[in-house]
N, C-alpha and C positions, 0 to 999 in steps of 0.2 A: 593557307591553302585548304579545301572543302575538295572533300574527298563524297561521291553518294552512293550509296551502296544501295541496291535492290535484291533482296532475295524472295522468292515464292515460296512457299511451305503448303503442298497440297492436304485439304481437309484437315488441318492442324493451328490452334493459336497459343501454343507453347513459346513463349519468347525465348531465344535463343541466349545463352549465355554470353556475358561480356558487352554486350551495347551500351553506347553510351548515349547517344538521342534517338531517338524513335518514336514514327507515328505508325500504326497499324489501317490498313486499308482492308476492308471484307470486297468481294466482292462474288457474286454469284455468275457464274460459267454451264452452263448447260446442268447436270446433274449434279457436280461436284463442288464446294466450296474452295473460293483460291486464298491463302491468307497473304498479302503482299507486303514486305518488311522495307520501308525507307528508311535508313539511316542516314546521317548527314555526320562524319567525322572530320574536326580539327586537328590539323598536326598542332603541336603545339610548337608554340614558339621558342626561342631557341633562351631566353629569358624564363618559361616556365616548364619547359622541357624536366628541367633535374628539379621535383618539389620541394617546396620553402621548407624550411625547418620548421618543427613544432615551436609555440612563441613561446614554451620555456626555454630550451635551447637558445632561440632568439637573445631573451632577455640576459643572460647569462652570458652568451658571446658578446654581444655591447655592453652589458654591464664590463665584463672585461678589458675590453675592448678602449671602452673612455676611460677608465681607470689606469691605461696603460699613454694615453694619446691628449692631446688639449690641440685645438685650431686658430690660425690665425688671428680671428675675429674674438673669439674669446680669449686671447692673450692680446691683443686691443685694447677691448673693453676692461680689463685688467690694470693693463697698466694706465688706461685714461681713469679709474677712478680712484677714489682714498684706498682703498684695500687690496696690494698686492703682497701675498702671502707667496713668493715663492723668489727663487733667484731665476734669472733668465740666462742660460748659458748658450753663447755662438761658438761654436765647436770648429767654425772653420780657423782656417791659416788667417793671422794677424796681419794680412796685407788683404786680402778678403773684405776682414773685419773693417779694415779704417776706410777702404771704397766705401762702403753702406754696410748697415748693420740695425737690426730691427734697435728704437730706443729702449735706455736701460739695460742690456743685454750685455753682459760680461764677456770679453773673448777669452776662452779657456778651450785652445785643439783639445782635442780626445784624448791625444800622444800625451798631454800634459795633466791630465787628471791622476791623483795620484792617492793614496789615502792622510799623506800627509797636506798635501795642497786644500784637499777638503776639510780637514780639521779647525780651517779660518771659519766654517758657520756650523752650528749646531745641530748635532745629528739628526733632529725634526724638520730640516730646510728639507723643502720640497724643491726639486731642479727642473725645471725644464729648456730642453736642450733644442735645439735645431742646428741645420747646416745649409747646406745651398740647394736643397729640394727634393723631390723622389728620385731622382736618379743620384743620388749622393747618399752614400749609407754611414756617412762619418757620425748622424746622432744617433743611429744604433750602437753603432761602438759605443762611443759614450754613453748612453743608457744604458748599457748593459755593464760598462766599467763601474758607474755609480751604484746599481743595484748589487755589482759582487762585492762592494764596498757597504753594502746594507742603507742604502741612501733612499730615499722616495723621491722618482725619478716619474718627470711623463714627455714624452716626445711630441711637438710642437710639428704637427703634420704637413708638407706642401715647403717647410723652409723658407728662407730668403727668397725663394721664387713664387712659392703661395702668397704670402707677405706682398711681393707686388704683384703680385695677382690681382691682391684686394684693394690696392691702390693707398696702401698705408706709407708713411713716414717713414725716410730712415733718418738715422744720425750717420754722418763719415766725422772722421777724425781728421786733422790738420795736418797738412806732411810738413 
């Protein structure tokens, strides 16, 4: 939305405080100079309404951010190559897990993490966990069960429903 504003400022070219575009018009009027102020103001849009963060901030909140999170495609590409350095934990209910379940992916509920159950890999095992998508907060539990366990944990964003989002592979189990 373009909002235009006009203001006159008689025999005066002192710009007025706070404008943000502006062209200046003179214009001569019988004896008197007219100075005529056109503005032209943008609302902003509802996306840059509230201003971006400074990009250290930025860098900082993503830096944290991926540090906390892995996606789909990059737990893909993971586990299609020689190099998967982490355990893959499906956090849902083991009737869940044997319908489809991302490949490789251990079914271990959240309910069943325990500091003894984890003692089977070495306390440098990095986990990352999902569940059945954003509307399912069962691998925050578990991430946050693992982390007060002192475990290096990153949550696997979108779930089983991201996962077929992307139109990846599952495994199901044999009833």
């Amino acid at each position: 939305m373009i909002f235009t504003i006009v203001a006159f400022h008689a025999n005066s070219k002192a710009r007025p405080a706070g404008l943000m575009h502006d062209r200046w018009y003179n214009e001569v009027r019988g004896a008197g100079t007219m100075c005529c102020k056109q503005m032209e103001t943008r609302m902003p849009s509802p996306v840059s309404e509230i201003v971006a963060a400074p990009s250290g901030l930025a860098r900082q909140h993503f830096q944290a951010k991926l540090a906390l999170e892995t996606d789909c495609s990059d737990v893909e590409a993971a586990i299609a190559s020689t190099t998967k350095d982490f355990v893959l934990l499906d956090v849902r209910s083991p009737s869940l897990y044997a319908e489809g379940h991302v490949p490789t992916a251990i079914n271990l509920p959240h309910g069943k993490i325990t500091r003894n159950r984890m003692s089977e890999w070495p306390a440098e095992t990095l986990f990352v966990v999902y569940c059945a998508g954003p509307h399912c907060n069962g691998a925050d539990k578990a991430a946050l069960k693992l982390a007060q366990l002192d475990r290096p944990v990153k949550l696997m964003i979108g779930g089983i429903t991201g996962w077929a989002d992307e139109g990846f592979a599952f495994e199901t189990e044999a009833a």
